[in-house]
mmCIF file as Biopython writes it, N, C-alpha, C and O atoms, coordinates in Angstrom:
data_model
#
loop_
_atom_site.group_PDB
_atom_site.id
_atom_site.type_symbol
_atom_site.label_atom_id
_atom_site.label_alt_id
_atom_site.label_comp_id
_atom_site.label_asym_id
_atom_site.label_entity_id
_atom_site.label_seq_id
_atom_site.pdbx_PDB_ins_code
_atom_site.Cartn_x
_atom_site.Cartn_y
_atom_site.Cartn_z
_atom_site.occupancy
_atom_site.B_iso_or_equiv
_atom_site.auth_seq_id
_atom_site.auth_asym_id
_atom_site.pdbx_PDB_model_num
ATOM 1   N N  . UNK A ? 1  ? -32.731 16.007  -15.589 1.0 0.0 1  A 1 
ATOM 2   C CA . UNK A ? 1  ? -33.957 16.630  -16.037 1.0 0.0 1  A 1 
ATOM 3   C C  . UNK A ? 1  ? -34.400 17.650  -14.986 1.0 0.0 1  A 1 
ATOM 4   O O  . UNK A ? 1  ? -34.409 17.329  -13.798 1.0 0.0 1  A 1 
ATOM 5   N N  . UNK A ? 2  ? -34.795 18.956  -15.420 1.0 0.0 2  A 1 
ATOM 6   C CA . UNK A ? 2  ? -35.184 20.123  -14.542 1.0 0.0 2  A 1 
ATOM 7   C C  . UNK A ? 2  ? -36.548 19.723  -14.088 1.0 0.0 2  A 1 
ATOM 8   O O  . UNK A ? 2  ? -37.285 19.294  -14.976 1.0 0.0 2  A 1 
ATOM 9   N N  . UNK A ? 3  ? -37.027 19.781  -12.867 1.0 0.0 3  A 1 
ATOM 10  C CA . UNK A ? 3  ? -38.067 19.782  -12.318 1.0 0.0 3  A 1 
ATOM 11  C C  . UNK A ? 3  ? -38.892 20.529  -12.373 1.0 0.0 3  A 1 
ATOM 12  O O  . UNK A ? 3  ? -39.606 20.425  -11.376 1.0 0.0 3  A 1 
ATOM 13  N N  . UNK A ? 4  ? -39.445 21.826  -13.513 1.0 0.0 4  A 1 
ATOM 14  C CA . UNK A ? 4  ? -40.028 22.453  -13.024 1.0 0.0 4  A 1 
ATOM 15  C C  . UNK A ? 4  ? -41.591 22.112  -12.784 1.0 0.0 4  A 1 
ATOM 16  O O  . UNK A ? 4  ? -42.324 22.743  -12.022 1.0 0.0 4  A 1 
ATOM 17  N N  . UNK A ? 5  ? -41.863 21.312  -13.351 1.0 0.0 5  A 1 
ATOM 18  C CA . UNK A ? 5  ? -43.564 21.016  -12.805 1.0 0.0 5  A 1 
ATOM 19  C C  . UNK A ? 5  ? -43.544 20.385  -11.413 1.0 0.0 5  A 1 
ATOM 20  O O  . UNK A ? 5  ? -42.432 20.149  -10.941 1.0 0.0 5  A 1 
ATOM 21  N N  . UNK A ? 6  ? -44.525 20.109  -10.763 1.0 0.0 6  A 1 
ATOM 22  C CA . UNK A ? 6  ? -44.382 19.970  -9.923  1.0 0.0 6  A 1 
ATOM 23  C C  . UNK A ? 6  ? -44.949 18.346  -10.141 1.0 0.0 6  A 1 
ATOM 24  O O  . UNK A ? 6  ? -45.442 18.053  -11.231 1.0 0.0 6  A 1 
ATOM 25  N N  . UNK A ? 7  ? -44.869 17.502  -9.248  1.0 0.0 7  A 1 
ATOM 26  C CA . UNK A ? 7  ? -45.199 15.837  -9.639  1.0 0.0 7  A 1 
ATOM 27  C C  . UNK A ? 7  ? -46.734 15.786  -9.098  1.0 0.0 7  A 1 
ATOM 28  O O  . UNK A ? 7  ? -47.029 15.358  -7.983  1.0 0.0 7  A 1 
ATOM 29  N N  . UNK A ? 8  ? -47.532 16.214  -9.911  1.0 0.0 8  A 1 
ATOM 30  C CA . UNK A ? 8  ? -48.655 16.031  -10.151 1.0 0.0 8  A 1 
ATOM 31  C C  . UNK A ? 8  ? -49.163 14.936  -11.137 1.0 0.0 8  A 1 
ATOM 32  O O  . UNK A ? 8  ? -48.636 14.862  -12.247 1.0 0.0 8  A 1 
ATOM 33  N N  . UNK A ? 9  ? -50.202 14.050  -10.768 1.0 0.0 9  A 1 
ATOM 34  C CA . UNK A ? 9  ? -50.649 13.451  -11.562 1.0 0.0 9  A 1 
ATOM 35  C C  . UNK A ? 9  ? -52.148 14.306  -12.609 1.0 0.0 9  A 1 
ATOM 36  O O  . UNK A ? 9  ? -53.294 14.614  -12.285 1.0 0.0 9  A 1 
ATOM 37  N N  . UNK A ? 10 ? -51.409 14.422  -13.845 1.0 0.0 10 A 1 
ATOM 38  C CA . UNK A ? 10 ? -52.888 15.568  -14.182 1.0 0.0 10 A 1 
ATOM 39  C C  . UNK A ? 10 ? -54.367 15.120  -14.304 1.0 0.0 10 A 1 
ATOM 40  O O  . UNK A ? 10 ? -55.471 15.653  -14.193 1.0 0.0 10 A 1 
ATOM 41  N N  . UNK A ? 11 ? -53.774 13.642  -14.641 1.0 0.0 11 A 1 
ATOM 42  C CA . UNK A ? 11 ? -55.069 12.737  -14.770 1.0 0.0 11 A 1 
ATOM 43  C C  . UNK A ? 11 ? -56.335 13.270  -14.083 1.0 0.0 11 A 1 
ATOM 44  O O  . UNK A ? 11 ? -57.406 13.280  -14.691 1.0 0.0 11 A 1 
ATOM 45  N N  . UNK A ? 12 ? -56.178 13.889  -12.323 1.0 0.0 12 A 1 
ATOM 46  C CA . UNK A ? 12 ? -57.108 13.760  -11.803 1.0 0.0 12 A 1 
ATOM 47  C C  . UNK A ? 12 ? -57.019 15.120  -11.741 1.0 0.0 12 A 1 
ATOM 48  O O  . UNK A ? 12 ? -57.584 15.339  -10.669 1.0 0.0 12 A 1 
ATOM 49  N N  . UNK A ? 13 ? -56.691 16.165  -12.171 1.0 0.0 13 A 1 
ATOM 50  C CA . UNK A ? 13 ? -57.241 17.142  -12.000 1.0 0.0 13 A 1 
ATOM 51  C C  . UNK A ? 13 ? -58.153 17.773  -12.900 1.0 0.0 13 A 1 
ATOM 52  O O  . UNK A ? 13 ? -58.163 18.988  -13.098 1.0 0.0 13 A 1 
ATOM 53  N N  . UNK A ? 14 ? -59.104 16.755  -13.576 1.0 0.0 14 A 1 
ATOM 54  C CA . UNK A ? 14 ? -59.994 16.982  -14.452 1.0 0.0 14 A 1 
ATOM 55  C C  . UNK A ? 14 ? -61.427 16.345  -14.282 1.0 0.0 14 A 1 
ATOM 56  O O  . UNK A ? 14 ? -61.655 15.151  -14.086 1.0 0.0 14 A 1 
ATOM 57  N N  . UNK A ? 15 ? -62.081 17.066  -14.360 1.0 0.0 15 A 1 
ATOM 58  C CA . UNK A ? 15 ? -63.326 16.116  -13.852 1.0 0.0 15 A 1 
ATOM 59  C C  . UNK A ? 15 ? -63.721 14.849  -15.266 1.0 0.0 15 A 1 
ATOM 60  O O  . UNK A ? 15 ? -63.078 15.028  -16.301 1.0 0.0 15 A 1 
ATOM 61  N N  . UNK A ? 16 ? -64.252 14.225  -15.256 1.0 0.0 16 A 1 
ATOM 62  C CA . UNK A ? 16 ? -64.730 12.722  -16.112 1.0 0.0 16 A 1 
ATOM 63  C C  . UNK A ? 16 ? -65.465 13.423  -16.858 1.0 0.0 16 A 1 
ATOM 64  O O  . UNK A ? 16 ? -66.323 14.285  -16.671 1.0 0.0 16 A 1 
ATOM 65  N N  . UNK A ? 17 ? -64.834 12.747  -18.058 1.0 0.0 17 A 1 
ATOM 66  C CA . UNK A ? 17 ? -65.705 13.231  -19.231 1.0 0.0 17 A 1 
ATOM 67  C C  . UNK A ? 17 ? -67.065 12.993  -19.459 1.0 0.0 17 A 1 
ATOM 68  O O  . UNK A ? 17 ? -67.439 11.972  -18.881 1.0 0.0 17 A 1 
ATOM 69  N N  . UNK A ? 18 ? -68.003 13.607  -20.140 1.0 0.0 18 A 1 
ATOM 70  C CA . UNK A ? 18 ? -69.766 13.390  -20.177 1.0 0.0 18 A 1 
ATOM 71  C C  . UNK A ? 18 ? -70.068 12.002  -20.296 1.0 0.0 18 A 1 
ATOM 72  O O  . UNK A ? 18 ? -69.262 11.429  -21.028 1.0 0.0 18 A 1 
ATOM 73  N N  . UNK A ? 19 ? -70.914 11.304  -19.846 1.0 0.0 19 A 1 
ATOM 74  C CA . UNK A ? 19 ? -71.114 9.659   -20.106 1.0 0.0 19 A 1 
ATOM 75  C C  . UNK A ? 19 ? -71.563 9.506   -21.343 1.0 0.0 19 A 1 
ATOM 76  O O  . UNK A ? 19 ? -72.254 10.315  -21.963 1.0 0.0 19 A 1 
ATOM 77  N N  . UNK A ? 20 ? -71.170 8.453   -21.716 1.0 0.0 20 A 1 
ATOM 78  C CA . UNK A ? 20 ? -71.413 8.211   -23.652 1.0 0.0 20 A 1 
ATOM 79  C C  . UNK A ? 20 ? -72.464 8.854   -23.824 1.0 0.0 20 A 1 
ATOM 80  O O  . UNK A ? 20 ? -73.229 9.161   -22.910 1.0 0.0 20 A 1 
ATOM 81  N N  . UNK A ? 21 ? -72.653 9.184   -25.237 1.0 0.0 21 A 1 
ATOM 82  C CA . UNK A ? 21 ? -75.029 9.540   -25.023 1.0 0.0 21 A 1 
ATOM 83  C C  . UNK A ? 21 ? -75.500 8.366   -25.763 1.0 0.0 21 A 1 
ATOM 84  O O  . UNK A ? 21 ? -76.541 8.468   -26.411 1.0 0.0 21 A 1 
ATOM 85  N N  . UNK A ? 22 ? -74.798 7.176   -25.738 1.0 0.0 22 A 1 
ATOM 86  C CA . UNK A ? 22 ? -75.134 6.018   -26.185 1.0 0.0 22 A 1 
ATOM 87  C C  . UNK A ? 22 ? -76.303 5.548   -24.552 1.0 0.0 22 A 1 
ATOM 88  O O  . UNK A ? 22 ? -77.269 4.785   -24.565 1.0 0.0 22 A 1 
ATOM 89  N N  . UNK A ? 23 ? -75.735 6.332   -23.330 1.0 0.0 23 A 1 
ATOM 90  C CA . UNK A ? 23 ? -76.226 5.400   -22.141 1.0 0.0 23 A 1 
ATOM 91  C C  . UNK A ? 23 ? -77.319 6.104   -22.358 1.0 0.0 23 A 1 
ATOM 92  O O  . UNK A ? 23 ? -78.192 5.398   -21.853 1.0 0.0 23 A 1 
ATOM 93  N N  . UNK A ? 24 ? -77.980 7.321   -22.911 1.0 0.0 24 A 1 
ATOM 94  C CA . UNK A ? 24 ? -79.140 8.340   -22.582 1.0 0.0 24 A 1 
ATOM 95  C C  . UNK A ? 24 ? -80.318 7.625   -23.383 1.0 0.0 24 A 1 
ATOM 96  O O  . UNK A ? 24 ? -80.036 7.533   -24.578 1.0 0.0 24 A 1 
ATOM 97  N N  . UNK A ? 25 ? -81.684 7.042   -23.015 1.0 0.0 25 A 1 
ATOM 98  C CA . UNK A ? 25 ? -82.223 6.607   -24.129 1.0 0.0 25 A 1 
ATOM 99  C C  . UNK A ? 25 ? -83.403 7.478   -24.181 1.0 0.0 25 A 1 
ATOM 100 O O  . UNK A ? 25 ? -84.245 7.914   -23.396 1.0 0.0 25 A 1 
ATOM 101 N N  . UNK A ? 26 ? -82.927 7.598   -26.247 1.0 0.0 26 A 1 
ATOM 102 C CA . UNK A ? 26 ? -84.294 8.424   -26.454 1.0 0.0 26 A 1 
ATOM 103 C C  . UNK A ? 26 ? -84.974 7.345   -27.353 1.0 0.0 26 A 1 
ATOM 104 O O  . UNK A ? 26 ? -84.493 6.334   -27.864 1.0 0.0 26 A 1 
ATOM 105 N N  . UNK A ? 27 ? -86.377 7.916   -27.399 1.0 0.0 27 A 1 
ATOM 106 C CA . UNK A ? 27 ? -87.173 6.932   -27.906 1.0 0.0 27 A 1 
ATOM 107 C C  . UNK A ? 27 ? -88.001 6.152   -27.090 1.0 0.0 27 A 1 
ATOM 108 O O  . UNK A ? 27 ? -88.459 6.594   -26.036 1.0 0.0 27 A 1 
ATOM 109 N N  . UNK A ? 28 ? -88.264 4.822   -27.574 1.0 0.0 28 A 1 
ATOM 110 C CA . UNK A ? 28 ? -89.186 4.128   -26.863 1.0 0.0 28 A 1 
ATOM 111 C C  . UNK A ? 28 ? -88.834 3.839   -25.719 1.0 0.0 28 A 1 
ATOM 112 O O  . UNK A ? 28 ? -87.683 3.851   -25.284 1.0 0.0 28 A 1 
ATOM 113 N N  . UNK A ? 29 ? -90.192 3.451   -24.941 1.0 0.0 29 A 1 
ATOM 114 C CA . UNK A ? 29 ? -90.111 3.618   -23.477 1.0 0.0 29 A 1 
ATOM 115 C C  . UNK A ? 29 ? -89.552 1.647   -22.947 1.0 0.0 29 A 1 
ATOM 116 O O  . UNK A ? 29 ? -89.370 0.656   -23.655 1.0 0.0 29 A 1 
ATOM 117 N N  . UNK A ? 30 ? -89.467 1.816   -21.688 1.0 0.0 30 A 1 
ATOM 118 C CA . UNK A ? 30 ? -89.915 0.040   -21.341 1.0 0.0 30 A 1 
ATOM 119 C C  . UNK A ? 30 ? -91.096 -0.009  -21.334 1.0 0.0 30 A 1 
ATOM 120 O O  . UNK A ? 30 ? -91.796 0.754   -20.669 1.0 0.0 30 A 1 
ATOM 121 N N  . UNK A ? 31 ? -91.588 -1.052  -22.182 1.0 0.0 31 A 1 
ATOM 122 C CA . UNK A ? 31 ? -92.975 -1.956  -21.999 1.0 0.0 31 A 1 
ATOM 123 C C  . UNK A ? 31 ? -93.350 -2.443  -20.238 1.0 0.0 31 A 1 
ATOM 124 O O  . UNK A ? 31 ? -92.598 -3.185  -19.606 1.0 0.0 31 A 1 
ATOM 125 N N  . UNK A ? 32 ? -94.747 -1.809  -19.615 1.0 0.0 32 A 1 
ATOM 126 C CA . UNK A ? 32 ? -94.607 -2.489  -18.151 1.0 0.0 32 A 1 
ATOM 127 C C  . UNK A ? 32 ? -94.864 -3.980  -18.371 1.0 0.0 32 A 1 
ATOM 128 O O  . UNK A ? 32 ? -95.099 -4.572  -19.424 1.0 0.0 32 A 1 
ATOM 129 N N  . UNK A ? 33 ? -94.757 -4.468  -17.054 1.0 0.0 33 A 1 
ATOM 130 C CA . UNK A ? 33 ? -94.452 -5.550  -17.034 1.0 0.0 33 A 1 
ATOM 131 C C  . UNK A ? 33 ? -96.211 -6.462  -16.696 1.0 0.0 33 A 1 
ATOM 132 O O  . UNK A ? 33 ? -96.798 -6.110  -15.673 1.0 0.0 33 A 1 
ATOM 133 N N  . UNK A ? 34 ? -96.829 -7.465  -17.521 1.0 0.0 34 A 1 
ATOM 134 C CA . UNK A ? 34 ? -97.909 -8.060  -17.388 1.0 0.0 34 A 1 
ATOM 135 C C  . UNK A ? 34 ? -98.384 -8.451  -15.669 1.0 0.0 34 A 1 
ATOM 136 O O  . UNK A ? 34 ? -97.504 -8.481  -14.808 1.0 0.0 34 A 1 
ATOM 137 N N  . UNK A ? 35 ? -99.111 -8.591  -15.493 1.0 0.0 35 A 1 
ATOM 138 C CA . UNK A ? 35 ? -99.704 -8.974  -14.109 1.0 0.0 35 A 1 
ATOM 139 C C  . UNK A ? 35 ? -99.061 -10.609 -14.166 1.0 0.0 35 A 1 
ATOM 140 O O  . UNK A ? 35 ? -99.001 -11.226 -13.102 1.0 0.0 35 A 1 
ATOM 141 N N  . UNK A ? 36 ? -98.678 -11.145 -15.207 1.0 0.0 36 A 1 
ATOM 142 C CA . UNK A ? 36 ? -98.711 -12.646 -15.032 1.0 0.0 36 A 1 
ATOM 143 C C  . UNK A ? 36 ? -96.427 -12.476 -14.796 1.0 0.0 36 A 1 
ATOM 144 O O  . UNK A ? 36 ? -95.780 -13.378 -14.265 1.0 0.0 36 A 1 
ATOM 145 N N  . UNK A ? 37 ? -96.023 -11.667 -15.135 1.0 0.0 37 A 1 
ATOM 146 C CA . UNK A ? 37 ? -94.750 -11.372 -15.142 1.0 0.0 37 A 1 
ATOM 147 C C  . UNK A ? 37 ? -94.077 -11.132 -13.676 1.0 0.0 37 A 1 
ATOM 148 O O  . UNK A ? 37 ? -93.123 -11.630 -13.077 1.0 0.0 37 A 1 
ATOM 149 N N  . UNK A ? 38 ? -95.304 -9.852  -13.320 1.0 0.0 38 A 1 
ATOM 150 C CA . UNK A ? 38 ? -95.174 -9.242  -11.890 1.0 0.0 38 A 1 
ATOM 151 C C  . UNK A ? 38 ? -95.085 -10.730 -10.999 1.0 0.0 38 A 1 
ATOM 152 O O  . UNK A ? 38 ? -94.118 -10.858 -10.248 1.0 0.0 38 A 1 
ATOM 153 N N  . UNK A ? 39 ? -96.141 -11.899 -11.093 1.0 0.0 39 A 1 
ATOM 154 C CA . UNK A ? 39 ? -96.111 -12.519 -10.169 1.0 0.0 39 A 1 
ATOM 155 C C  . UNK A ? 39 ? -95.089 -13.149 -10.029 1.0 0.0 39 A 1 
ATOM 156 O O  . UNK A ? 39 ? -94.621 -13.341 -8.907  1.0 0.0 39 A 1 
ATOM 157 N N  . UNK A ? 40 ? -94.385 -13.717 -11.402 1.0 0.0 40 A 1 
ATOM 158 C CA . UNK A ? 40 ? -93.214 -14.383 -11.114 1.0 0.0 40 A 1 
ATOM 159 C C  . UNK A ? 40 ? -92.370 -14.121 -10.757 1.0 0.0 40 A 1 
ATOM 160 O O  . UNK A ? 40 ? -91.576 -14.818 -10.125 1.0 0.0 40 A 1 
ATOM 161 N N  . UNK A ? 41 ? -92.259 -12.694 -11.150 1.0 0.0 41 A 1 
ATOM 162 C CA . UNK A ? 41 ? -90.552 -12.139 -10.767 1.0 0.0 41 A 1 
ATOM 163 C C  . UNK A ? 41 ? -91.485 -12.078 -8.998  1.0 0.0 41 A 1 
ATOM 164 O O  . UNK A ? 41 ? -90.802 -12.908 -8.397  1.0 0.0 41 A 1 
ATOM 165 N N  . UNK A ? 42 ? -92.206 -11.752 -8.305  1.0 0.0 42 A 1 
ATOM 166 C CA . UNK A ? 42 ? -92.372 -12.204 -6.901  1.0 0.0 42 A 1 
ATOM 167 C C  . UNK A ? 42 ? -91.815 -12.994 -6.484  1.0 0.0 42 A 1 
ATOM 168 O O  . UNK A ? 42 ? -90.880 -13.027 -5.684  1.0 0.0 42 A 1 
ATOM 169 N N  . UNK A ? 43 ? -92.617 -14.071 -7.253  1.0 0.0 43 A 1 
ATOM 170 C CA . UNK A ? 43 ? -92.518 -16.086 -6.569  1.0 0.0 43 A 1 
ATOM 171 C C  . UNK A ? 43 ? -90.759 -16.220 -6.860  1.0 0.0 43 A 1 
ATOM 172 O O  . UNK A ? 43 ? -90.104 -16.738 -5.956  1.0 0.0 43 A 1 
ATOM 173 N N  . UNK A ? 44 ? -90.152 -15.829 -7.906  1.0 0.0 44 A 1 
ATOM 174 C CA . UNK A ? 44 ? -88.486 -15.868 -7.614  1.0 0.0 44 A 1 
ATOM 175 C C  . UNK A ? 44 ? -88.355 -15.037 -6.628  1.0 0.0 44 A 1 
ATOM 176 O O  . UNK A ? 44 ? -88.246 -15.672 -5.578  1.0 0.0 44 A 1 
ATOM 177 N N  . UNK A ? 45 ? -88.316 -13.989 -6.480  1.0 0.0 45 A 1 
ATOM 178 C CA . UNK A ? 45 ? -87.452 -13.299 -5.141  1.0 0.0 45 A 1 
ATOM 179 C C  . UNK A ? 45 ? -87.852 -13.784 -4.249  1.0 0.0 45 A 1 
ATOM 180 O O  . UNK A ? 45 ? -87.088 -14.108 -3.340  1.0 0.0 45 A 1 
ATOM 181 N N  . UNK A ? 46 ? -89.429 -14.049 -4.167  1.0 0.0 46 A 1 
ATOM 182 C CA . UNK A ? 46 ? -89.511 -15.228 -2.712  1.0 0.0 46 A 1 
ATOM 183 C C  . UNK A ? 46 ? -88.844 -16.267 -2.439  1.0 0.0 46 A 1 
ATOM 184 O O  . UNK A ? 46 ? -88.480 -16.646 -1.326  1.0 0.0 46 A 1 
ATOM 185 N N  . UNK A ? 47 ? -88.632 -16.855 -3.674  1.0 0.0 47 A 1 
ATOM 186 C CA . UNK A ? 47 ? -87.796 -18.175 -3.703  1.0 0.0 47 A 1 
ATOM 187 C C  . UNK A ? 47 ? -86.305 -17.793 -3.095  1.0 0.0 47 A 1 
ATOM 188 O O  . UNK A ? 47 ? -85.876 -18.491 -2.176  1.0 0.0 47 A 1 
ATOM 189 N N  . UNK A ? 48 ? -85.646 -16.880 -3.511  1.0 0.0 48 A 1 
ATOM 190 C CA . UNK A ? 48 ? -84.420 -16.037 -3.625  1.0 0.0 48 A 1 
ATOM 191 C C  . UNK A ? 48 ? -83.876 -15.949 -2.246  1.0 0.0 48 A 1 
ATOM 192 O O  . UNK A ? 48 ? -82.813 -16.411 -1.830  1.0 0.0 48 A 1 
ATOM 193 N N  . UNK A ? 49 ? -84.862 -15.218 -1.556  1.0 0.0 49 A 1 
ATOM 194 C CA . UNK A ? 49 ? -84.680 -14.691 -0.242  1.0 0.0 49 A 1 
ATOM 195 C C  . UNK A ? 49 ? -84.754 -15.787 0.933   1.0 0.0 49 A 1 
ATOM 196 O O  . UNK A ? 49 ? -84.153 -15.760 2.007   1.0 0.0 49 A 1 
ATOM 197 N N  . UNK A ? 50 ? -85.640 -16.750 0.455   1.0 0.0 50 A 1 
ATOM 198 C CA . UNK A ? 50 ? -85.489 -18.325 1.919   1.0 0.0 50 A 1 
ATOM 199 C C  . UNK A ? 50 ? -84.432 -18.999 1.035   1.0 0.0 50 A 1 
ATOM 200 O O  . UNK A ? 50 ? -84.198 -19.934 1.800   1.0 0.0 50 A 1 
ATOM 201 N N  . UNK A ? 51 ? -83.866 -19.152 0.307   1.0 0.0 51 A 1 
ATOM 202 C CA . UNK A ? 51 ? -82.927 -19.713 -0.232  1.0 0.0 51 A 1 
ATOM 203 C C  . UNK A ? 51 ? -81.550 -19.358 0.399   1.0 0.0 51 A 1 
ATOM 204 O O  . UNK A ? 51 ? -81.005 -18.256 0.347   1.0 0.0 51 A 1 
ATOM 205 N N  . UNK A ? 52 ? -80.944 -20.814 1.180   1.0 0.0 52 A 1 
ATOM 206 C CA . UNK A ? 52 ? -79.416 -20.133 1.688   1.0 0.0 52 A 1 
ATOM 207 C C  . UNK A ? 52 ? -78.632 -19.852 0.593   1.0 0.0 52 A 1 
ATOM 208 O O  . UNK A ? 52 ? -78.803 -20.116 -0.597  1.0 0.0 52 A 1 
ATOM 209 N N  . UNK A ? 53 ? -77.676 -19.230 1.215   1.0 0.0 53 A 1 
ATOM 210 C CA . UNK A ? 53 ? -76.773 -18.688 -0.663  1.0 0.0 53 A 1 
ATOM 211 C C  . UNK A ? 53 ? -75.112 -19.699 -0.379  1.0 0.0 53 A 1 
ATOM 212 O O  . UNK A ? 53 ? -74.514 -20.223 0.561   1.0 0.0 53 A 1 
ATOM 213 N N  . UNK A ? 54 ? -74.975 -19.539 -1.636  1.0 0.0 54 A 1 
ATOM 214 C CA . UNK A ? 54 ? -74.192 -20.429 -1.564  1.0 0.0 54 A 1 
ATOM 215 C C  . UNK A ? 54 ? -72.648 -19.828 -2.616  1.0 0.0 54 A 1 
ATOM 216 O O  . UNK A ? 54 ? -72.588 -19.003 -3.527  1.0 0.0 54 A 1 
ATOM 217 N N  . UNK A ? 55 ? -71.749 -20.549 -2.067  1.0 0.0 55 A 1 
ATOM 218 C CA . UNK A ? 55 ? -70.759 -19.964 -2.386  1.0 0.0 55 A 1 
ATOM 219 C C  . UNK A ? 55 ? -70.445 -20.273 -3.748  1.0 0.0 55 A 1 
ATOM 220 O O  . UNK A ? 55 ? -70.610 -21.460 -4.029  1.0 0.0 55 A 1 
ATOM 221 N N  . UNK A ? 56 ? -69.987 -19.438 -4.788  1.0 0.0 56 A 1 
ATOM 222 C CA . UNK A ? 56 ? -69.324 -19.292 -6.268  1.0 0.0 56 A 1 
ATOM 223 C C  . UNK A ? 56 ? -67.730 -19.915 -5.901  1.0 0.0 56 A 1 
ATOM 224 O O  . UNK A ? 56 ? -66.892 -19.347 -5.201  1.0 0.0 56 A 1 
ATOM 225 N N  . UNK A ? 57 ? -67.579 -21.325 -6.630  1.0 0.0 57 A 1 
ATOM 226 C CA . UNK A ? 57 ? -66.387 -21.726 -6.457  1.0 0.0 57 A 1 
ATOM 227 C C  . UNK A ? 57 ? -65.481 -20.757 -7.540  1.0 0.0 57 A 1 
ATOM 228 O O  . UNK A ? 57 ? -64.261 -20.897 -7.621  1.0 0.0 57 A 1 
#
């Protein structure tokens, strides 16, 4: 077989195609989050953070 290309992979000589426009959201917004919500997601990350971590068998 004649070589004339050169051994390029072309794959990367293309930049990545546009990200789905499934990821783009139009429309409704996020709902914020209640004062009674805010505290919990706190009291977990407080919990979270003095918590030693532990290993995923």
């Amino acid at each position: 077989m004649s070589n004339t290309q050169r051994d390029v992979d072309h794959a990367l000589a293309y930049p990545e195609p546009p990200a789905s426009p499934l990821w783009h959201r139009h429309g409704a917004k996020a709902r914020p989050l209640t004062s009674a919500q805010q505290k919990r997601n706190r009291e977990l990350l407080d919990l979270a953070q003095r918590k030693p971590r532990t290993r995923a068998a």
